[in-house]
C-alpha positions as CSV (number, residue, x, y, z in Angstrom):
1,X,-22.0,83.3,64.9
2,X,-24.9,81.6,67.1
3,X,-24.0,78.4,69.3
4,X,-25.2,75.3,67.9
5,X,-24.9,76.9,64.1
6,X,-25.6,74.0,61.5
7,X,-23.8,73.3,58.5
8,X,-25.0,72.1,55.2
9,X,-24.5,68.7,54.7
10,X,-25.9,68.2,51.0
11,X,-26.7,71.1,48.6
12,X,-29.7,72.6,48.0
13,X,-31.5,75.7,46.9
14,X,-32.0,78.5,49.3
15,X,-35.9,80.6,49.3
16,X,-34.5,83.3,50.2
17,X,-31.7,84.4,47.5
18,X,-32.5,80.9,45.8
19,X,-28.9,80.3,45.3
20,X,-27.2,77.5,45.7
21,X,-26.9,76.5,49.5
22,X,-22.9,74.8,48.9
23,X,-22.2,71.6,51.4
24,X,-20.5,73.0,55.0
25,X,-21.8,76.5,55.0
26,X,-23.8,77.9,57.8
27,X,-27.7,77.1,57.8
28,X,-31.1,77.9,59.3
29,X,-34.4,77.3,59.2
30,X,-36.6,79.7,57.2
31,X,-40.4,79.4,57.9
32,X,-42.3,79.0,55.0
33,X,-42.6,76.2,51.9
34,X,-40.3,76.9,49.5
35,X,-42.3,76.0,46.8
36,X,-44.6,78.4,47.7
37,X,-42.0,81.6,48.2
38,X,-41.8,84.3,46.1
39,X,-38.9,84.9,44.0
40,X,-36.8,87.8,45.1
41,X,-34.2,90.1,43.0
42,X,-30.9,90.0,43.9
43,X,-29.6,91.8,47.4
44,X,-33.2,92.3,47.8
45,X,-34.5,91.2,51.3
46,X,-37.4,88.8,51.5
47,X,-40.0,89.2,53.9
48,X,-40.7,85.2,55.4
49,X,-44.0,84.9,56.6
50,X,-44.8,81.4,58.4
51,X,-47.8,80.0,57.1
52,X,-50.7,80.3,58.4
53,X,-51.7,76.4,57.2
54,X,-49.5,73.8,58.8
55,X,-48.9,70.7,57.8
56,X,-51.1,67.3,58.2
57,X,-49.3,66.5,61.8
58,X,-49.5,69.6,63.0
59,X,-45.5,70.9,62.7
60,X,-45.0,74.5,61.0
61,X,-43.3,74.2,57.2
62,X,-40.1,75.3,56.9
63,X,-37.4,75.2,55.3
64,X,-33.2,75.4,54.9
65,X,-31.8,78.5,54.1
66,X,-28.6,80.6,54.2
67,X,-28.0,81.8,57.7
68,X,-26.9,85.3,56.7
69,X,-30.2,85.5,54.1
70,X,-32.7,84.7,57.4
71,X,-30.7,87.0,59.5
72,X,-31.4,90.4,57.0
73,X,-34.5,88.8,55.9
74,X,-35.9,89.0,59.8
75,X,-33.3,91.3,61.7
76,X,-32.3,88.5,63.8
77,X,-32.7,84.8,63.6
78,X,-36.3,83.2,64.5
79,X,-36.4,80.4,67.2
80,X,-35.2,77.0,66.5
81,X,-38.4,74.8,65.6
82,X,-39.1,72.1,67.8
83,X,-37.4,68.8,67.1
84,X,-39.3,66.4,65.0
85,X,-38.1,63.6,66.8
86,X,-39.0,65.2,70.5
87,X,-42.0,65.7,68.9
88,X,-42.9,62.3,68.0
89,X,-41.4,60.1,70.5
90,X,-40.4,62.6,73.3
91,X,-37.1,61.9,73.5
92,X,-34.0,62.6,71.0
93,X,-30.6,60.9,71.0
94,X,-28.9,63.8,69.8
95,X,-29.7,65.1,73.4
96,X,-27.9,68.2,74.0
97,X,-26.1,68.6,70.4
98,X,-29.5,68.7,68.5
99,X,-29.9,71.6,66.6
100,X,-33.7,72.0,67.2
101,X,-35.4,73.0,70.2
102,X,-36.6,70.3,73.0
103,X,-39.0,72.2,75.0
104,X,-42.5,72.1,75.5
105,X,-45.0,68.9,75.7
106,X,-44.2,66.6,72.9
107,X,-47.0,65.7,70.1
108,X,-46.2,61.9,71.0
109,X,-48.0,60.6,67.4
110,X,-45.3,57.4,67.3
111,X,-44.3,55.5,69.9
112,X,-43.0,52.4,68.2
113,X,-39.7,52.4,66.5
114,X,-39.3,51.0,62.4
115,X,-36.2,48.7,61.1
116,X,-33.9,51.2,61.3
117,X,-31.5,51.4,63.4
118,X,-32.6,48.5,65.2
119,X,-29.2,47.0,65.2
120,X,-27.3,49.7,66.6
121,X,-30.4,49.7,69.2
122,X,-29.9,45.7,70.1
123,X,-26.0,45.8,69.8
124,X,-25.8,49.0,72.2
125,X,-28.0,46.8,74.5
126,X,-25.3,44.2,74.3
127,X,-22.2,46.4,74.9
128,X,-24.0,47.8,78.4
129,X,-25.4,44.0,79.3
130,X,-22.3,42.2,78.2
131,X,-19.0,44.5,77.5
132,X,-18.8,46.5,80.8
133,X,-16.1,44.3,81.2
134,X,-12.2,44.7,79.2
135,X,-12.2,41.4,77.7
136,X,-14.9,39.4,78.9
137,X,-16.5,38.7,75.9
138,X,-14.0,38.0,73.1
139,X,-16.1,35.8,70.4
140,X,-19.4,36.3,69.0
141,X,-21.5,34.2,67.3
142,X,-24.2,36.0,65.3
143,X,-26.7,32.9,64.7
144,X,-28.8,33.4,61.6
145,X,-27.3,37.0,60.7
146,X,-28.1,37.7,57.6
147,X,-26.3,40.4,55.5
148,X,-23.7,40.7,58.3
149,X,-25.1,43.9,60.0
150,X,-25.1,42.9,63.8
151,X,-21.9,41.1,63.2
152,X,-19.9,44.0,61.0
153,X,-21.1,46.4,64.0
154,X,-19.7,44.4,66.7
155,X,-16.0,43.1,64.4
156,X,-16.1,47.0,63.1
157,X,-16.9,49.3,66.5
158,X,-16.5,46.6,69.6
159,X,-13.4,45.0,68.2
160,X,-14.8,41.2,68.9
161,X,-14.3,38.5,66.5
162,X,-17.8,37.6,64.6
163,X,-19.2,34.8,63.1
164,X,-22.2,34.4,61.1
165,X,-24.1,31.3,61.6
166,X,-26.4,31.3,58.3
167,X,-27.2,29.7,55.0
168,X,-27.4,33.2,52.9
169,X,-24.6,35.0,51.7
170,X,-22.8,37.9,53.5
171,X,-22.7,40.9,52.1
172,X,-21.0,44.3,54.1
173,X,-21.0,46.6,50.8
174,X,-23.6,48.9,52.6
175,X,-22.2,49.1,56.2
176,X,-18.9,49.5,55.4
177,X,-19.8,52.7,53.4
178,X,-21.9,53.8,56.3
179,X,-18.6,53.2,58.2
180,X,-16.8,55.3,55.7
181,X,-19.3,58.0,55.8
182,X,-19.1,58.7,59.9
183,X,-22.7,57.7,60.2
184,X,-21.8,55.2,63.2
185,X,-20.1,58.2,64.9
186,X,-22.1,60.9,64.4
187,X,-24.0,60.8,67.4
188,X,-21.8,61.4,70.6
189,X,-24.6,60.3,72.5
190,X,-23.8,56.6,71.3
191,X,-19.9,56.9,71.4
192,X,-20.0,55.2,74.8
193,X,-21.2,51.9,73.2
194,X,-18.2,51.9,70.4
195,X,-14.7,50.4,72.0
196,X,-12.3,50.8,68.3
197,X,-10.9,54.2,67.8
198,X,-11.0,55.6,64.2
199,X,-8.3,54.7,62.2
200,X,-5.0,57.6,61.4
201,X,-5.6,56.4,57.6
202,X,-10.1,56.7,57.9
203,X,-10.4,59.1,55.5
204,X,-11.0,62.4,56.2
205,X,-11.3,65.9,54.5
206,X,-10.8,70.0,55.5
207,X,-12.9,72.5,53.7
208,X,-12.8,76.3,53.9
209,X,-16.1,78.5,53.2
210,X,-16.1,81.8,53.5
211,X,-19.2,83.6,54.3
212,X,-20.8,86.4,56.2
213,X,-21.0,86.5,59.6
214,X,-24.3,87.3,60.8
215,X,-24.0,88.8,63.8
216,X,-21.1,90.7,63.8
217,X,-21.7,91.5,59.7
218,X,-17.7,90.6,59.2
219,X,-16.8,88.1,56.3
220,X,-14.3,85.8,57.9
221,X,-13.0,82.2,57.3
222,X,-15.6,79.5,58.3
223,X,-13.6,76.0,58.8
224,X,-15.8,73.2,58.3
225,X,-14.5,69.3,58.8
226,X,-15.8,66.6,57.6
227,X,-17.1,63.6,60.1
228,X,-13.9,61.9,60.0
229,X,-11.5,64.9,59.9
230,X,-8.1,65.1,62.0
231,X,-9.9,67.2,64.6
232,X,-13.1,65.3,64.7
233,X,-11.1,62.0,64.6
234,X,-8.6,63.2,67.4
235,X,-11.9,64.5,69.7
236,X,-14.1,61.4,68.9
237,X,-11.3,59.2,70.1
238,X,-10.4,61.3,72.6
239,X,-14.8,60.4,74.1
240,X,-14.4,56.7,73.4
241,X,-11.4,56.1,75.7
242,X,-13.3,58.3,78.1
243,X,-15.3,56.2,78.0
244,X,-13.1,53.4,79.0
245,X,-12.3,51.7,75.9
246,X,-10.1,48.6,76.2
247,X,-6.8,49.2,74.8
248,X,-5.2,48.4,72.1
249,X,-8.9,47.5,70.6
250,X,-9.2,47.1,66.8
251,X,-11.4,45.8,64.0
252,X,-11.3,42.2,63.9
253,X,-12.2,39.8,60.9
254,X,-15.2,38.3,60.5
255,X,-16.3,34.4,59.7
256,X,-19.3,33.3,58.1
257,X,-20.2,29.5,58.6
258,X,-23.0,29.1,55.5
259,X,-24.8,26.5,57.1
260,X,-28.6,25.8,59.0
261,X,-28.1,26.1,63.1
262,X,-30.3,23.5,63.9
263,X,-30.7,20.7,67.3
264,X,-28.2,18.3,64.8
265,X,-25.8,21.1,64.8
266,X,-26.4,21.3,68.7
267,X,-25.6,17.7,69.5
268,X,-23.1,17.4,67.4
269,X,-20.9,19.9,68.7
270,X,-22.0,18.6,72.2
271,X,-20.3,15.2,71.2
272,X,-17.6,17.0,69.9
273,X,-16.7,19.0,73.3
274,X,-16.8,15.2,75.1
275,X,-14.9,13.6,72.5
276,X,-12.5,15.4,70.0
277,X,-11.3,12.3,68.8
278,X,-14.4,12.4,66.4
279,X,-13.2,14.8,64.5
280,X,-13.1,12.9,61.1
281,X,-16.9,12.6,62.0
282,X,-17.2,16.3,62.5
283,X,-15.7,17.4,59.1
284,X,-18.6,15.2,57.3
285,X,-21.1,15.9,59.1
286,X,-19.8,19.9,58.2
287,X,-19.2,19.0,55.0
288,X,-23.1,17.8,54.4
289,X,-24.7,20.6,56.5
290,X,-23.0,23.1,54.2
291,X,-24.1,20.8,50.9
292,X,-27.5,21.2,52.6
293,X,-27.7,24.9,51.4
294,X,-27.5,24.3,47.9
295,X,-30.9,23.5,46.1
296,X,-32.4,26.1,49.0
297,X,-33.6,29.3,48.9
298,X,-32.9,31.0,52.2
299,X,-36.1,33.1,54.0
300,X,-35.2,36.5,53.2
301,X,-32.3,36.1,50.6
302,X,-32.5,37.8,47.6
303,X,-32.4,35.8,44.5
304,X,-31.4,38.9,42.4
305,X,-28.0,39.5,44.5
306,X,-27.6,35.3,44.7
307,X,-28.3,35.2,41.3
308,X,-30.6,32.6,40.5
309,X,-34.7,32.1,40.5
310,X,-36.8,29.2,41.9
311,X,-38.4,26.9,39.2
312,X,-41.3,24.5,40.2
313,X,-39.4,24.4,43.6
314,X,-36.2,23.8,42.5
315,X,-33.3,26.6,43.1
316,X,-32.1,27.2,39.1
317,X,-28.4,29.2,38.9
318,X,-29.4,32.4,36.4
319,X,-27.2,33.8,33.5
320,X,-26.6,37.3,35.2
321,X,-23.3,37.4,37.4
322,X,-23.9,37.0,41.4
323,X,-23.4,39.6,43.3
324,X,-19.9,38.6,45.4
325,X,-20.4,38.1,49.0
326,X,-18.2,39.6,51.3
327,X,-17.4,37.1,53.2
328,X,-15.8,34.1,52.2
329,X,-17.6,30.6,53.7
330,X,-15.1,29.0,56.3
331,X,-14.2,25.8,54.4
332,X,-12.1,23.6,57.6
333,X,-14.1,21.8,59.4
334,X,-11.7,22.0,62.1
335,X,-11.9,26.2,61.8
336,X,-15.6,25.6,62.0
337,X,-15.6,23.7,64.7
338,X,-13.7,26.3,67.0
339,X,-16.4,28.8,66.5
340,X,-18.5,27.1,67.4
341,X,-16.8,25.7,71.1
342,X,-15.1,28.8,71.2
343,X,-18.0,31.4,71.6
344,X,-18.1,33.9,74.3
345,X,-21.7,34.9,73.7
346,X,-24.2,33.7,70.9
347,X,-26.7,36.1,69.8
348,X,-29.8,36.4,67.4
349,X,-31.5,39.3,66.0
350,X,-35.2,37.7,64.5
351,X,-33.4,34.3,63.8
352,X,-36.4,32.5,62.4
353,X,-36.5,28.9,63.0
354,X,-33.2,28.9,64.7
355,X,-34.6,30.4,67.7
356,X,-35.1,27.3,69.8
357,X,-31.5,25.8,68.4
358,X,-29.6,28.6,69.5
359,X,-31.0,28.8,73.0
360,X,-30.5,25.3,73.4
361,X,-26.8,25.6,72.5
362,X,-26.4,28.1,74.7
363,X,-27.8,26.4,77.9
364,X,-26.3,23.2,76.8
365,X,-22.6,24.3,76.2
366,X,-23.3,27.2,79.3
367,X,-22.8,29.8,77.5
368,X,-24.3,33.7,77.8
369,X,-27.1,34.3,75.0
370,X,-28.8,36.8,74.0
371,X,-32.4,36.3,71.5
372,X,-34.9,38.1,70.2
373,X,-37.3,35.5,68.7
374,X,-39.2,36.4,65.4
375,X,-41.4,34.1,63.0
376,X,-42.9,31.1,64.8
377,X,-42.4,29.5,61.9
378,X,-45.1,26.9,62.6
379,X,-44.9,25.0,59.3
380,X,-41.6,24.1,59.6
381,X,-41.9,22.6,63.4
382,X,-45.5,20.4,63.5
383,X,-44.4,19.0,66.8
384,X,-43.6,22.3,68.6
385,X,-46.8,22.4,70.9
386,X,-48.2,24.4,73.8
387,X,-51.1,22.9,76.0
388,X,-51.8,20.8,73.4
389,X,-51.9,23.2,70.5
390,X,-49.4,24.4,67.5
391,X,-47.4,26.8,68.4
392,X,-48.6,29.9,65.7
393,X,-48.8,33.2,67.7
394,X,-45.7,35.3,68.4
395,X,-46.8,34.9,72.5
396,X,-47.1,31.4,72.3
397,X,-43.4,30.9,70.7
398,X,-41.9,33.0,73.9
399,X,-43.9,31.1,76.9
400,X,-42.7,27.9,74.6
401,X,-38.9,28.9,74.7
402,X,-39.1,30.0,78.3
403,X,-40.6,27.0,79.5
């Protein structure tokens, strides 16, 4: 069996016998379109012939296919293609466990990244600027984090105690299946920047394939384990506390605080740390700021999952049953309050209009902050000015907050 043999992940249909290609059997890549390969008899070996058109960008076609069937289809297996994502960008994160080839000059047609994975990207950044430390950083507060991705990652892989800071509704439904699935594990090249070690009880499975060996022609026993099997869970632990995990590290809870994080919220919680005998103030002034939401339609909620619509301004409750958040609102005013004075670090992924608020707070109450401003949200801020003019390009709304 070749080094670096890939395994079938989802099912498919091979061109070469076009059988069934079963999940965690042996693959390779077949040059040719599939669509566009002949049909072959059974046992009978098909000749694969790259074509000689490739594709818009410039990559050969090809496709999946058994390893055995490429092996007596060529007498050997061809060379790995290149990597699509070497290709691209010039760079993969897979590194040395990529399956593809990362040789030659790269056809850089995409240097900028999309949406996703731009999370992982920003909380890896925090883990190298602000965990190198065993417990420095203990409490997080995600300021205006929407579904709860940046937070989940950080309660879920970092073991730090999140809360969200925002007037929409939390909802982890997605991230923990991701969670479930492996996907935040699957690249050891990121294993560095995850501190909780997988569960005994994460669920895991063994399957047993048997298929032909290519090379040697013997049929033998192939063991295949899935992402979050006992041996891949013992050796993916086994890289994270190489790593130098803290001990004893473990998924913490996380809080959501379904309120605006505004300049009142920032000097009231600057009374608050002079004075905590003004607490009775505190828990109304909580009380309203969480009233605020209601009658509001978030930026960027949706009104399907909250269940209701907007009507001549006004936020309507519908007849179809709202989605349940995952997160349950932090009710005590007194809970609330500790977040908020309690924070190790205060971040904010494209907070919108609490940009300004949250690096405020964190100069303010002198504490570490990490932003990455979005929307200048000009509409909403008529006095935010720079030499004398509104504050409406995405350049303008980063010399504002620096100066």
């Amino acid at each position: 069996m070749p080094a670096r043999t890939k395994l079938a992940t989802k099912s498919s249909l091979c061109p070469v016998c076009r059988l069934q290609i079963d999940v965690g059997v042996p693959i390779w890549t077949a040059p040719g379109d599939p669509q566009q390969t002949e049909q072959s008899s059974h046992g009978e070996k098909l000749d694969l012939v790259l074509r000689s058109a490739d594709s818009a960008e410039g990559v050969p076609v090809w496709s999946w296919a058994h390893l055995p069937c490429v092996w007596d289809a060529q007498t050997g297996l061809p060379p790995r293609p290149l990597c699509p994502y070497f290709s691209r960008r010039g760079r993969c994160f897979q590194g040395e466990d990529c399956f593809f080839q990362h040789e030659g000059a790269p056809r850089i047609l995409k240097r900028t990244f999309g949406k996703s994975g731009r999370v992982g990207v920003f909380r890896r950044w925090l883990v190298r600027t602000f965990l190198q430390s065993p417990h420095s950083i203990r409490r997080v507060l995600d300021v205006a984090g929407g579904k709860g991705e940046l937070a989940f990652e950080l309660a879920a892989l970092n073991g730090l105690e999140a809360t969200i800071v925002d007037p929409r509704n939390v909802f982890l439904q997605e991230f923990e299946e991701k969670l479930r699935q492996g996907s935040y594990h699957q690249n050891r090249a990121f294993l560095w920047a995850i501190h909780v070690p997988v569960p005994e009880d994460q669920p895991g499975e063994r399957n047993n394939v048997t298929c032909s060996d290519a090379v040697g022609g013997a049929t033998r026993d192939i063991a295949t384990s899935k992402r979050f099997s006992q041996e891949n869970r013992e050796r993916i632990n086994a890289e994270i506390a190489a790593e130098g995990q803290v001990k004893e590290c473990r998924r913490r809870e996380i809080k959501h605080l379904k309120m605006f994080f505004d300049q009142e919220l920032v000097e009231r919680t600057l009374s608050m740390k002079s004075s905590m005998n003004a607490l009775a103030e505190w828990n109304d002034f909580y009380m309203q700021a969480c009233r605020k939401v209601d009658g509001k339609a978030p930026i960027g909620e949706s009104m399907k999952v909250g269940s209701y619509a907007m009507q001549g301004g006004t936020k309507v409750e519908s007849e179809s049953p709202a989605v349940a958040p995952s997160v349950p609102c932090v009710e005590d005013g007194g809970n609330a309050l500790n977040q908020f004075l309690g924070a190790d670090l205060i971040v904010g992924m494209h907070p919108d209009g609490a940009a300004e608020a949250l690096l405020d707070f964190g100069l303010r109450h002198k504490v570490p902050f990490a932003l990455i401003p979005c929307c200048t949200c000009s509409k909403d801020f008529p006095k935010r000015k720079l030499e004398n003019r509104l504050v409406r390009s995405y350049d303008d709304l980063i010399k504002y907050l620096i100066d």
